[in-house]
Biopython code that builds the backbone (N, CA, C, O; Angstrom):
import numpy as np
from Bio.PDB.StructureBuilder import StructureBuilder

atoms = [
    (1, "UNK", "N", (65.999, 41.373, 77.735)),
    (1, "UNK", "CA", (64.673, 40.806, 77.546)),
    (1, "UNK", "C", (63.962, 41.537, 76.406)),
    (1, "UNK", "O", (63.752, 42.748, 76.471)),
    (2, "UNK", "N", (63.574, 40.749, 75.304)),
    (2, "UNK", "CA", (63.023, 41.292, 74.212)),
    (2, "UNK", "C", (61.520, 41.977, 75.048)),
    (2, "UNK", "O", (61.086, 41.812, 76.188)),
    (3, "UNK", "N", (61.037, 42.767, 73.900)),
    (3, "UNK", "CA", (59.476, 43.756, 74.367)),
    (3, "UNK", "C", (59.252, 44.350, 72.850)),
    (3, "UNK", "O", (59.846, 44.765, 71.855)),
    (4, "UNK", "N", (58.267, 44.146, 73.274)),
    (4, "UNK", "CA", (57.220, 44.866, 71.660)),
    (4, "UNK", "C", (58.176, 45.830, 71.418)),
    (4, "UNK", "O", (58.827, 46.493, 72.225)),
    (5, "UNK", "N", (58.190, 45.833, 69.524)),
    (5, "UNK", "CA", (58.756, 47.021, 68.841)),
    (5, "UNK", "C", (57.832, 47.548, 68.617)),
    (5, "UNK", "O", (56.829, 46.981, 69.052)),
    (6, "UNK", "N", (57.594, 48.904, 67.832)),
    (6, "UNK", "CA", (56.923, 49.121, 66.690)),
    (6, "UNK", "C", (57.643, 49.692, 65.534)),
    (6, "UNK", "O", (58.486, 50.588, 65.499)),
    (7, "UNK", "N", (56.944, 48.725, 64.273)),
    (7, "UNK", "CA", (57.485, 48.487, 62.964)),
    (7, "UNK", "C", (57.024, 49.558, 62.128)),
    (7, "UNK", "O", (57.843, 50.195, 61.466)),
    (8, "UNK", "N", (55.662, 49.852, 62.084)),
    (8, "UNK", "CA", (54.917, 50.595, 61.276)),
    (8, "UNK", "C", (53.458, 51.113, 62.021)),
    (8, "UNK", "O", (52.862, 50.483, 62.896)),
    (9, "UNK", "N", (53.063, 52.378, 61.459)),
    (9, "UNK", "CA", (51.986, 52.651, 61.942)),
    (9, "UNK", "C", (50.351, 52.216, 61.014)),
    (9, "UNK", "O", (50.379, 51.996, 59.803)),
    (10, "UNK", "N", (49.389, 52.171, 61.611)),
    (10, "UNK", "CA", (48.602, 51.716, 60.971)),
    (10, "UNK", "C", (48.200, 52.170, 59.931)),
    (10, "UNK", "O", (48.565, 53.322, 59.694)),
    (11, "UNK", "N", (47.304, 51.481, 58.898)),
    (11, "UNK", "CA", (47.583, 52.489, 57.717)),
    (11, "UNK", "C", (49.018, 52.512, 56.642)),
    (11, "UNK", "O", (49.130, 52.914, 55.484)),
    (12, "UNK", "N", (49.807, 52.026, 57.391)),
    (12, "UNK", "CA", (51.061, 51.746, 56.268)),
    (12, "UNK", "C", (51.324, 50.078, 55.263)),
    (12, "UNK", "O", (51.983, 49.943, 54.232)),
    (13, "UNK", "N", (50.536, 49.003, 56.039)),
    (13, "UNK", "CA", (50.795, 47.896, 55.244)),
    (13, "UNK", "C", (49.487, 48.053, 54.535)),
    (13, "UNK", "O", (48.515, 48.574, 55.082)),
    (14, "UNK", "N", (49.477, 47.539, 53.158)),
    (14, "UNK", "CA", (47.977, 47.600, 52.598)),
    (14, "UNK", "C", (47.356, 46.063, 53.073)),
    (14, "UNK", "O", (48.113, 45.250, 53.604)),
    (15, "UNK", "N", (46.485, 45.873, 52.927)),
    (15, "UNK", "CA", (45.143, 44.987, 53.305)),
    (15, "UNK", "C", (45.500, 43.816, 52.420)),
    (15, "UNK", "O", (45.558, 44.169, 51.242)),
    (16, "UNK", "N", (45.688, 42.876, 52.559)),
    (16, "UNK", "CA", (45.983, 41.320, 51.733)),
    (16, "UNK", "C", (47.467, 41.584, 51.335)),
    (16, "UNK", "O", (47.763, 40.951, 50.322)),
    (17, "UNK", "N", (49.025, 42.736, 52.106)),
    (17, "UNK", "CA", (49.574, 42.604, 51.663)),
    (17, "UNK", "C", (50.649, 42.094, 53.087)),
    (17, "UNK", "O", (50.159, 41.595, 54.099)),
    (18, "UNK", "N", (52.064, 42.319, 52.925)),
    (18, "UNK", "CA", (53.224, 42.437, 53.569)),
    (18, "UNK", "C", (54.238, 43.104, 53.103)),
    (18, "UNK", "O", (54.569, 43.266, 51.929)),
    (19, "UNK", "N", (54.940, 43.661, 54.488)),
    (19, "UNK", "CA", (55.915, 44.777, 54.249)),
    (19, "UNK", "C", (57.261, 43.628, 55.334)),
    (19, "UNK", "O", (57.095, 42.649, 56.062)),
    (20, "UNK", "N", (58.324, 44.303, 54.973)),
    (20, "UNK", "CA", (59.555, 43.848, 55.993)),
    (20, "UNK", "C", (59.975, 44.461, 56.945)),
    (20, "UNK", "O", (59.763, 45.671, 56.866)),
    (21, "UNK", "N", (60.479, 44.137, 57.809)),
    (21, "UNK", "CA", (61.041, 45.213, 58.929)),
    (21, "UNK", "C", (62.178, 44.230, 59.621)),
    (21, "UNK", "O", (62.257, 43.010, 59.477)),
    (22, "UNK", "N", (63.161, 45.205, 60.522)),
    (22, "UNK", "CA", (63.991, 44.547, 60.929)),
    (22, "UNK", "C", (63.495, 44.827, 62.395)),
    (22, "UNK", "O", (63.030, 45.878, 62.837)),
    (23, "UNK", "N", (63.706, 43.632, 63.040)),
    (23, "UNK", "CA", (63.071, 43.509, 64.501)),
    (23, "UNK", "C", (64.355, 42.834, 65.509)),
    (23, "UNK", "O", (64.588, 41.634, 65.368)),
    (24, "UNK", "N", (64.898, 43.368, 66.183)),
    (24, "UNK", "CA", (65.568, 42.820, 67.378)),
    (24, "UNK", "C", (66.656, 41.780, 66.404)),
    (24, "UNK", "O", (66.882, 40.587, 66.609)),
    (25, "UNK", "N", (67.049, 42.380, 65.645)),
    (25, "UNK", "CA", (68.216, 41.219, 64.720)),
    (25, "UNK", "C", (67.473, 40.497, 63.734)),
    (25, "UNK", "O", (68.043, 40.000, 62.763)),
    (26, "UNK", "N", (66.436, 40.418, 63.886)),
    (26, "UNK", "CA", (65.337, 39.372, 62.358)),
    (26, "UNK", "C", (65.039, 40.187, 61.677)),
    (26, "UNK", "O", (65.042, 41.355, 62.066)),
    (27, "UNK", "N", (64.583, 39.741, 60.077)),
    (27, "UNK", "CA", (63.858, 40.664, 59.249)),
    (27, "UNK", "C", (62.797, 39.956, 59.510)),
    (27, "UNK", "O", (62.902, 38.730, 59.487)),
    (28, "UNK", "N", (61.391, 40.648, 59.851)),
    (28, "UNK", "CA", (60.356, 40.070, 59.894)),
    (28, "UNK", "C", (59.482, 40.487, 58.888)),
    (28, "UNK", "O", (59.651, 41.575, 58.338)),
    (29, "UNK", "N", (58.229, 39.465, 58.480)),
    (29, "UNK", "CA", (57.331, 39.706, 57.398)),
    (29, "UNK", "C", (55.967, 40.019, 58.320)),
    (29, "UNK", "O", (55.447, 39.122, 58.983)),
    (30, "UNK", "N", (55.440, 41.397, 58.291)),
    (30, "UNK", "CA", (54.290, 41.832, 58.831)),
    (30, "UNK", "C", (53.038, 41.936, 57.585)),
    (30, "UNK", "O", (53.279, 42.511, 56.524)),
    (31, "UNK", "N", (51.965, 41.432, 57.813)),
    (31, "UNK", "CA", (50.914, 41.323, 57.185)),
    (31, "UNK", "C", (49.634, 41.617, 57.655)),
    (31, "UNK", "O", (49.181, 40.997, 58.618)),
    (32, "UNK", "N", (49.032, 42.442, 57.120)),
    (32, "UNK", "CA", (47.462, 42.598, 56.907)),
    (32, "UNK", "C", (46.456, 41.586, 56.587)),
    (32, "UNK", "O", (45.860, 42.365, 55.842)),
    (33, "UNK", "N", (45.992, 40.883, 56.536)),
    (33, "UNK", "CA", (44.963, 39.576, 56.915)),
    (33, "UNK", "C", (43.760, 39.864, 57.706)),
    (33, "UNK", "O", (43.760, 39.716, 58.928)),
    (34, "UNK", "N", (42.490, 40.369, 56.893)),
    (34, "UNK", "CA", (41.199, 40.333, 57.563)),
    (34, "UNK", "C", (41.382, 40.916, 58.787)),
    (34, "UNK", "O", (41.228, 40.310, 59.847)),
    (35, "UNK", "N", (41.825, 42.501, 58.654)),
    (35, "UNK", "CA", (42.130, 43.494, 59.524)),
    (35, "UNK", "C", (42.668, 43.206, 61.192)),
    (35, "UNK", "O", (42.545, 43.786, 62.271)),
    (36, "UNK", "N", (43.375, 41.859, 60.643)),
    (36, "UNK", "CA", (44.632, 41.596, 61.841)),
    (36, "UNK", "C", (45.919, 41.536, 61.179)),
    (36, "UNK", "O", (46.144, 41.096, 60.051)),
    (37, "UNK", "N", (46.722, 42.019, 61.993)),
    (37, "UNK", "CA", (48.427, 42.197, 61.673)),
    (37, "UNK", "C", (48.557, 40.531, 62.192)),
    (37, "UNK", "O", (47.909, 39.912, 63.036)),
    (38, "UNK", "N", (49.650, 40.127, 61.325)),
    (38, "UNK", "CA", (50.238, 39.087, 61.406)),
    (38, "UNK", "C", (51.932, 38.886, 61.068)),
    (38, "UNK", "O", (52.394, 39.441, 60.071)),
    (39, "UNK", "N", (52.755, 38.113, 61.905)),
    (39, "UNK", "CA", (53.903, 38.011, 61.377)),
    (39, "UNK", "C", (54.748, 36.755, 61.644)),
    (39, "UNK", "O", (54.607, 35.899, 62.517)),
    (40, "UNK", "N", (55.783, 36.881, 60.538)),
    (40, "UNK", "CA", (56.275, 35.675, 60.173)),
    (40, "UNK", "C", (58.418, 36.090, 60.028)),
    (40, "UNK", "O", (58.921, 37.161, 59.688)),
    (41, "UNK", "N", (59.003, 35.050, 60.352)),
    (41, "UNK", "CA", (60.296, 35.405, 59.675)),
    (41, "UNK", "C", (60.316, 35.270, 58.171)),
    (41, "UNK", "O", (60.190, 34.259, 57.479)),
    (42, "UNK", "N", (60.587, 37.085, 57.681)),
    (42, "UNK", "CA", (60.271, 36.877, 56.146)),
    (42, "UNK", "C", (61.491, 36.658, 55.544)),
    (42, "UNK", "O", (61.656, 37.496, 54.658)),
    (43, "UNK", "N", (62.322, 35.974, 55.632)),
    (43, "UNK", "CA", (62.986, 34.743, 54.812)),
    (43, "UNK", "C", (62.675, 33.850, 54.712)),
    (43, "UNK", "O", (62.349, 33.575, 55.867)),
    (44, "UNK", "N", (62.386, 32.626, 53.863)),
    (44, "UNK", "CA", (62.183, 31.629, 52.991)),
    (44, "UNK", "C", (62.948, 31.088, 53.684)),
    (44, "UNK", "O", (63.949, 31.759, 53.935)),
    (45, "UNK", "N", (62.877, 29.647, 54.327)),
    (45, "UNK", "CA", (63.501, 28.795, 54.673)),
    (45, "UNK", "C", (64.698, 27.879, 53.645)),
    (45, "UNK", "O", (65.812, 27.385, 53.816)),
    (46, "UNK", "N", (63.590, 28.024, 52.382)),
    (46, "UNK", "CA", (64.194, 27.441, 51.106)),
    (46, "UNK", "C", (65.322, 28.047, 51.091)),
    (46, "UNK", "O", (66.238, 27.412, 51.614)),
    (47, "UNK", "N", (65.675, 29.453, 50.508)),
    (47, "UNK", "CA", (66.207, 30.253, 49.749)),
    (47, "UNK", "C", (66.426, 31.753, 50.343)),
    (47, "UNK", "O", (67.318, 32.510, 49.957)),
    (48, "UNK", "N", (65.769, 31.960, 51.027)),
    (48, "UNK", "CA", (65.873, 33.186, 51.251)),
    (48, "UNK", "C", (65.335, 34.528, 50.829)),
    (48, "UNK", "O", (65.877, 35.626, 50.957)),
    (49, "UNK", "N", (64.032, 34.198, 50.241)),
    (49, "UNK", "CA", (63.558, 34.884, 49.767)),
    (49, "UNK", "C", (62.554, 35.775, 50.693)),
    (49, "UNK", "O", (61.892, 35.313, 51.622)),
    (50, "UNK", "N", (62.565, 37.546, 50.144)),
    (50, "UNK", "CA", (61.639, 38.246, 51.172)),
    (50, "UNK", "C", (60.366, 37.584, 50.883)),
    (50, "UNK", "O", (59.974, 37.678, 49.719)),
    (51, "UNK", "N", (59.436, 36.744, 51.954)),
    (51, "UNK", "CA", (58.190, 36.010, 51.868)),
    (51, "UNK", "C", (56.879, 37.647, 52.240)),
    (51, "UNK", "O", (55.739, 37.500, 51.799)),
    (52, "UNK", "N", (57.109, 38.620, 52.789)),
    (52, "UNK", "CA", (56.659, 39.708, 52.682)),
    (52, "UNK", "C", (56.461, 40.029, 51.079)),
    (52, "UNK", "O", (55.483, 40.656, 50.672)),
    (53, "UNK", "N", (57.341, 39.604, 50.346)),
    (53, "UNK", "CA", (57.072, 39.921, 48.378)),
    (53, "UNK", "C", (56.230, 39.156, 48.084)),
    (53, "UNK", "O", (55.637, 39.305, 47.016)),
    (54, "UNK", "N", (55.896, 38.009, 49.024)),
    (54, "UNK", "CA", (54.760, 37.388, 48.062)),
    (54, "UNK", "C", (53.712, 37.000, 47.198)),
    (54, "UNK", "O", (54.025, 37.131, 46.015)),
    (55, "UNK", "N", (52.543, 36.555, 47.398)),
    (55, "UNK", "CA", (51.110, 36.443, 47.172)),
    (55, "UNK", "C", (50.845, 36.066, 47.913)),
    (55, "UNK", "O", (51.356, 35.047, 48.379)),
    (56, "UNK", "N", (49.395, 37.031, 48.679)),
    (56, "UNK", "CA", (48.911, 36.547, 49.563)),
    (56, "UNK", "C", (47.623, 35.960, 49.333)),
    (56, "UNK", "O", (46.737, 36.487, 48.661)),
    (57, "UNK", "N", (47.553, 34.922, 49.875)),
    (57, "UNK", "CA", (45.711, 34.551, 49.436)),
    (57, "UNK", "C", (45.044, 33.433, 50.505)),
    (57, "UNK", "O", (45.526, 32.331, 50.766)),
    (58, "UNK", "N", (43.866, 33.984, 51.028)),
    (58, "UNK", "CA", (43.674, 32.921, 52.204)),
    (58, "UNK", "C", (44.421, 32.276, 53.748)),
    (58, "UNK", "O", (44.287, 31.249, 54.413)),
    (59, "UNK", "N", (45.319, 33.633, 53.847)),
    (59, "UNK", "CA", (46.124, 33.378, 54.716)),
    (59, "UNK", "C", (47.128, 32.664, 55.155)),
    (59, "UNK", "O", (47.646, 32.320, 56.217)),
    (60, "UNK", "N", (47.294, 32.500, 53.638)),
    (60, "UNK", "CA", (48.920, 32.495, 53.182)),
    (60, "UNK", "C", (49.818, 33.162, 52.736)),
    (60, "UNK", "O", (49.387, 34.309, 52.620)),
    (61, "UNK", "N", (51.133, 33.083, 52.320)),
    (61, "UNK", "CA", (51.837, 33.636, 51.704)),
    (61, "UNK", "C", (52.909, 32.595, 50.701)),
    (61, "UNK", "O", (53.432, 31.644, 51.282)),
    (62, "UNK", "N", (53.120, 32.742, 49.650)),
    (62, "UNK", "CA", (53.693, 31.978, 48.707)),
    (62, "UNK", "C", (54.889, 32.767, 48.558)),
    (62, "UNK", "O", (54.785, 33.972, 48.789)),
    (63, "UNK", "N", (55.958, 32.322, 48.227)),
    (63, "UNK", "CA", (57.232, 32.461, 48.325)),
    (63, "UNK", "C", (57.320, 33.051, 46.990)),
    (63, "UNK", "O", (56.716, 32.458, 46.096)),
    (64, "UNK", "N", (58.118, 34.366, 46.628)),
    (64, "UNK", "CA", (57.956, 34.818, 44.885)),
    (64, "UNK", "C", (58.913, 34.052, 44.335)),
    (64, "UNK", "O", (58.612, 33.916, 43.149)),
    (65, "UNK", "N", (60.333, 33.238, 44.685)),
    (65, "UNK", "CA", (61.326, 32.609, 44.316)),
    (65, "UNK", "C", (60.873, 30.996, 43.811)),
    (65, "UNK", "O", (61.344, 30.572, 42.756)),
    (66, "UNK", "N", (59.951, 30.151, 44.618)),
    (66, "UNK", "CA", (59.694, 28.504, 43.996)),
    (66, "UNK", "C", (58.442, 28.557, 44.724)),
    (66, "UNK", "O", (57.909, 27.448, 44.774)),
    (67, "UNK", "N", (57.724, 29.583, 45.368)),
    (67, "UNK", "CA", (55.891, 29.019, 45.321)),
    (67, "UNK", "C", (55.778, 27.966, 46.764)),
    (67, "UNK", "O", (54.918, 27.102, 46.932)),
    (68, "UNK", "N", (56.592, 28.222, 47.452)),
    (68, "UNK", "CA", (56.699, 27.040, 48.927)),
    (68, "UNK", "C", (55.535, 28.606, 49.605)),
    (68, "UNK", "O", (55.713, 29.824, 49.564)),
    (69, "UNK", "N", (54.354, 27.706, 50.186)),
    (69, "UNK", "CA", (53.953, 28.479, 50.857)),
    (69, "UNK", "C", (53.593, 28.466, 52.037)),
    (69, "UNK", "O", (53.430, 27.394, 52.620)),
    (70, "UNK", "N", (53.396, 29.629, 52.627)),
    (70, "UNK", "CA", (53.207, 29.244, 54.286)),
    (70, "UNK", "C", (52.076, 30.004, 55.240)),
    (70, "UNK", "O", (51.884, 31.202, 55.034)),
    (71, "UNK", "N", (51.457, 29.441, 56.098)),
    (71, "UNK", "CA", (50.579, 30.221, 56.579)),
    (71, "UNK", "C", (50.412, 31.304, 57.505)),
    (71, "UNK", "O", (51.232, 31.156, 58.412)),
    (72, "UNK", "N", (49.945, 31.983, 57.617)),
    (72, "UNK", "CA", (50.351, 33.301, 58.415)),
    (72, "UNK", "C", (50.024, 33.243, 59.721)),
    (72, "UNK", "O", (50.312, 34.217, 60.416)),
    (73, "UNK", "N", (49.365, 32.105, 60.317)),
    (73, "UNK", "CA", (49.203, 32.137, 61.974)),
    (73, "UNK", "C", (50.334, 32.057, 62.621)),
    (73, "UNK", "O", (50.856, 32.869, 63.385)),
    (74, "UNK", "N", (50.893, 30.396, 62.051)),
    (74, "UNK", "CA", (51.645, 30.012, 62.774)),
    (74, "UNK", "C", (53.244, 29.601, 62.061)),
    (74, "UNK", "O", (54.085, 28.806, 62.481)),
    (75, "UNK", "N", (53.265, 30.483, 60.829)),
    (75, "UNK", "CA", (54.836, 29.895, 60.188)),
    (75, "UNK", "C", (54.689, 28.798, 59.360)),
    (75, "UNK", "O", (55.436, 28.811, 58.382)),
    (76, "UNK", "N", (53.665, 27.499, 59.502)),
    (76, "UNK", "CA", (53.528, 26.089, 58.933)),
    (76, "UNK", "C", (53.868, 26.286, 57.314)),
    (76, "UNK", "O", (53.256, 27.174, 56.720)),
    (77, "UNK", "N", (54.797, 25.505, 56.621)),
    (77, "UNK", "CA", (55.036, 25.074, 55.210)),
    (77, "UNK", "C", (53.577, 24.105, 54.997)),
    (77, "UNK", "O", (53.211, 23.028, 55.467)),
    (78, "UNK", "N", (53.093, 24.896, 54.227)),
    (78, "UNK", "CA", (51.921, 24.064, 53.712)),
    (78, "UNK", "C", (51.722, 22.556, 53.110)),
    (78, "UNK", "O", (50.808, 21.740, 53.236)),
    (79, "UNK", "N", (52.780, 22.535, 52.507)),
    (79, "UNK", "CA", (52.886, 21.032, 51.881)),
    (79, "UNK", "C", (53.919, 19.921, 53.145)),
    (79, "UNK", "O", (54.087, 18.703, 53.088)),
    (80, "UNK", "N", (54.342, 20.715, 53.979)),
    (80, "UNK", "CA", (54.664, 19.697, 54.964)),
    (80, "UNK", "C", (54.486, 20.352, 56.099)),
    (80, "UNK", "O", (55.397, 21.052, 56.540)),
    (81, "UNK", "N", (53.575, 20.261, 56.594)),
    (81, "UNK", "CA", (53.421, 20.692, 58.211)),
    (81, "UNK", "C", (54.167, 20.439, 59.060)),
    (81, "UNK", "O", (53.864, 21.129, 60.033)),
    (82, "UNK", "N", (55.172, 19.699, 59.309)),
    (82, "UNK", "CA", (56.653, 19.442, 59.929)),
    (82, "UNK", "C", (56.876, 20.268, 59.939)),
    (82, "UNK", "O", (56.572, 20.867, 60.970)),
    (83, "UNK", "N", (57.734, 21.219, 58.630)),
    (83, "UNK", "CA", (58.241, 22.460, 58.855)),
    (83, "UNK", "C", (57.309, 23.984, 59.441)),
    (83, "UNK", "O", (56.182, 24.472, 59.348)),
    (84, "UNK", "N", (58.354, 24.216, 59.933)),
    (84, "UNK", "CA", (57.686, 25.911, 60.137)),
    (84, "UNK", "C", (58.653, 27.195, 59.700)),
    (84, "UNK", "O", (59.870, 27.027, 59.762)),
    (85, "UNK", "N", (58.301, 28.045, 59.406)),
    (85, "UNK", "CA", (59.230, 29.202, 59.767)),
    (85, "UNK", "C", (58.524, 29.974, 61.223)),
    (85, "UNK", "O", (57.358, 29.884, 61.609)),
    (86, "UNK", "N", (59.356, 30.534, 61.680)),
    (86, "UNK", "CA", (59.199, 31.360, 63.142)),
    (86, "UNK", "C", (57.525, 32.359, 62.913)),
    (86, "UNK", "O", (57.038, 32.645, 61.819)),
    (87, "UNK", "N", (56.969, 32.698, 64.212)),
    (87, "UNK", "CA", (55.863, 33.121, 63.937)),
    (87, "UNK", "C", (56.193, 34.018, 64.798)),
    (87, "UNK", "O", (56.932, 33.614, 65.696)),
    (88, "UNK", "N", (55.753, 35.604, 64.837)),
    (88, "UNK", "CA", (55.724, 36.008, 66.169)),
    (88, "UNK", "C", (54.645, 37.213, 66.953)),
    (88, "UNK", "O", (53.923, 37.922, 66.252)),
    (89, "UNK", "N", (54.648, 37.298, 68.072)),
    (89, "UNK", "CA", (53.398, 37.957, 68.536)),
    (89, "UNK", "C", (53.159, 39.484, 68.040)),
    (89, "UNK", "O", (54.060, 40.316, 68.142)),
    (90, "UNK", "N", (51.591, 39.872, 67.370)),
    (90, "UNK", "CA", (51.858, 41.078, 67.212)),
    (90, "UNK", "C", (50.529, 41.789, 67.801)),
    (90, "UNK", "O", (49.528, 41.104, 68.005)),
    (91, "UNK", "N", (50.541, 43.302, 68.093)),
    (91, "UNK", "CA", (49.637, 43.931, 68.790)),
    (91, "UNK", "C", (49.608, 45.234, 68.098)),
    (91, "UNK", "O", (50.491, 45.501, 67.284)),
    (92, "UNK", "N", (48.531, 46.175, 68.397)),
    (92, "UNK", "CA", (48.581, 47.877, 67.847)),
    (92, "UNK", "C", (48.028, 48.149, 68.862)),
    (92, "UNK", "O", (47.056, 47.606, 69.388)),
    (93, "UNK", "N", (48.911, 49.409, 69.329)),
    (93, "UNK", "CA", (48.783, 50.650, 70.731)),
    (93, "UNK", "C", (48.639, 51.804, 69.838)),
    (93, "UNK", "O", (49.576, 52.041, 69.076)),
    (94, "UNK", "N", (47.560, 52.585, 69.820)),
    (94, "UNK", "CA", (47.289, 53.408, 69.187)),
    (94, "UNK", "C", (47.426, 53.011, 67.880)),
    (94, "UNK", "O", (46.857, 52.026, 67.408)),
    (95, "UNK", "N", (48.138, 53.721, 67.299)),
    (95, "UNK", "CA", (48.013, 53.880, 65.820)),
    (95, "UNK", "C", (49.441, 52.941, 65.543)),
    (95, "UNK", "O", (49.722, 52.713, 64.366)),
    (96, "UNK", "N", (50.358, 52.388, 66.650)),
    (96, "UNK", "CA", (51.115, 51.795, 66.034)),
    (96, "UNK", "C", (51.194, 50.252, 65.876)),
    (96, "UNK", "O", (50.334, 49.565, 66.427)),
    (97, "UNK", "N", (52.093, 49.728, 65.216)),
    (97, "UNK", "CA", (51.846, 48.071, 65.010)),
    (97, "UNK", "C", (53.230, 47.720, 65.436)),
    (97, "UNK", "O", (54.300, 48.206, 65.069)),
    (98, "UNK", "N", (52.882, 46.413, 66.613)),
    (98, "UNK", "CA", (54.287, 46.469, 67.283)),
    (98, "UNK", "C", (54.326, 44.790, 66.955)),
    (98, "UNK", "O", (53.300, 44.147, 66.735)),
    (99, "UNK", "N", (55.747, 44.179, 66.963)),
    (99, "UNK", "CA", (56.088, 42.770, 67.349)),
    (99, "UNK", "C", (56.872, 42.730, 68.300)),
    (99, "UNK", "O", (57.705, 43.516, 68.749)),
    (100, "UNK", "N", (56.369, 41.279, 68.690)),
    (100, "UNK", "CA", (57.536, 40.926, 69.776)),
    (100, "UNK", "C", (58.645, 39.767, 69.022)),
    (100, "UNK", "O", (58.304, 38.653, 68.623)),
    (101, "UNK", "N", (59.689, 40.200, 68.967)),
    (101, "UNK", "CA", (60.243, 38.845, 68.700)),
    (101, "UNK", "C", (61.518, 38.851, 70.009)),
    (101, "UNK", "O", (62.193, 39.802, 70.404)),
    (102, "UNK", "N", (61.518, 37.632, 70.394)),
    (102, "UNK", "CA", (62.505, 36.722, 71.355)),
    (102, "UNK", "C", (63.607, 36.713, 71.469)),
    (102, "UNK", "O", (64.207, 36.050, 70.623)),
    (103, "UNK", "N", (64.310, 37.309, 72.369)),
    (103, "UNK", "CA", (65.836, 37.189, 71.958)),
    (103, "UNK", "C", (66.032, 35.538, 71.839)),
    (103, "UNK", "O", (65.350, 34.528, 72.014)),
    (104, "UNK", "N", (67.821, 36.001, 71.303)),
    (104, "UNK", "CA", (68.263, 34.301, 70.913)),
    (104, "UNK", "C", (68.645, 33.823, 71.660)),
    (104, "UNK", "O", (69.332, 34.465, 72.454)),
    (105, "UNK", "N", (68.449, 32.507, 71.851)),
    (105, "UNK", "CA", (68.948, 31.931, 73.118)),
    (105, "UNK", "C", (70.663, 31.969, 73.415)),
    (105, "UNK", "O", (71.591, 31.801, 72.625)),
    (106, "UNK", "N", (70.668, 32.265, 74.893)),
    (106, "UNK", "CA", (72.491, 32.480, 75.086)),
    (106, "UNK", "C", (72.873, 31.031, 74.178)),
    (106, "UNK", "O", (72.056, 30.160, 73.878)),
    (107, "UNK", "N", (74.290, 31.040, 73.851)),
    (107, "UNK", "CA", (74.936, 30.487, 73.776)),
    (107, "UNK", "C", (75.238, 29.582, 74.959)),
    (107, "UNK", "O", (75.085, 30.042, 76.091)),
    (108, "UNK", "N", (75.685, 28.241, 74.778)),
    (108, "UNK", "CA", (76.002, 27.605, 75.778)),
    (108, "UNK", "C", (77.870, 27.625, 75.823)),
    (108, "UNK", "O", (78.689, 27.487, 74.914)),
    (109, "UNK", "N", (77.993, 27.796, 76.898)),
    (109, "UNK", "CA", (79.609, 27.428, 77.209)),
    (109, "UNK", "C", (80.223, 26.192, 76.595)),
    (109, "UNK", "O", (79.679, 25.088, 76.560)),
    (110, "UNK", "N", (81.579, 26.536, 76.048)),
    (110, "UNK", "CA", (82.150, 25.034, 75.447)),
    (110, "UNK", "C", (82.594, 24.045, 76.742)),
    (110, "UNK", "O", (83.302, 24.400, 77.684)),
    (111, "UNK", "N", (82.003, 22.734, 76.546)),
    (111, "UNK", "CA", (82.393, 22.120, 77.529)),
    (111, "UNK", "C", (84.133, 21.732, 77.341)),
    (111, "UNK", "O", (84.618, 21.814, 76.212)),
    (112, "UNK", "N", (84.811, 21.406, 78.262)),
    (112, "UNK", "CA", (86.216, 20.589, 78.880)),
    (112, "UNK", "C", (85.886, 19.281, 78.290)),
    (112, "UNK", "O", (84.822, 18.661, 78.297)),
    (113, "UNK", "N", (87.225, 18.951, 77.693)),
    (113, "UNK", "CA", (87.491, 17.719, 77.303)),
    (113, "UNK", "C", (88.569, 17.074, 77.842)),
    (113, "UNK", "O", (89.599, 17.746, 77.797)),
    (114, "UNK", "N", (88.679, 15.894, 78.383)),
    (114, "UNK", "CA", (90.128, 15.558, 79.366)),
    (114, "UNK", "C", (90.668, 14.341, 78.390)),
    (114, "UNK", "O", (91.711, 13.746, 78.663)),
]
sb = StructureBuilder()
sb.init_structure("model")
sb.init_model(0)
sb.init_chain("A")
sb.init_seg("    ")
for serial, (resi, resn, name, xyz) in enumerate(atoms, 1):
    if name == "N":
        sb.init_residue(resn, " ", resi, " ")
    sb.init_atom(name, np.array(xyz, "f"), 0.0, 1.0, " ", f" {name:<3s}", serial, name[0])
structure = sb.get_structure()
């Protein structure tokens, strides 16, 4: 059962920026946003790009590879709200900044074929 990490302590991401971290098997993109931590899976759905490198502005983040950008609540691709990238819960206990991210779902068993 996944449970809060902590990635970084406070004081380590700067203010309108993002840093990466590896969380429970994901690289996640943690961000500073109007003195709330926020996070996102920081790969680019596109391409693969660290979305933590971005530009941030207005509570987004723009992709440094083709400019696809996305918002920092909830993952949403801005130009198509259909898509998302993963969003996930974050908190600070003391001085540290923790996420939760989800383990992956089991695998399902191969079914029998007769």
């Amino acid at each position: 059962m996944a449970d809060f990490q902590t990635v970084a302590q406070v004081g380590d991401i700067p203010a309108g920026e993002g840093r990466s971290f590896p969380v429970n098997g994901k690289l996640v993109g943690v961000f500073l946003i109007d003195e709330e931590y926020l996070a996102i899976n920081d790969l680019c759905p596109h391409m693969g790009a660290s979305l933590s490198a971005g530009w941030v502005e207005e509570g987004k983040v723009m992709c440094p590879w083709h400019a696809w950008r996305f918002d920092l609540q909830d993952g949403t691709w801005c130009d198509n709200p259909k898509i998302k990238t993963d969003s996930y819960e974050t908190r600070v206990e003391g001085d540290d900044i923790q996420v939760l991210v989800p383990d992956a779902p089991e695998p399902s068993p191969p079914t029998k074929t007769e």
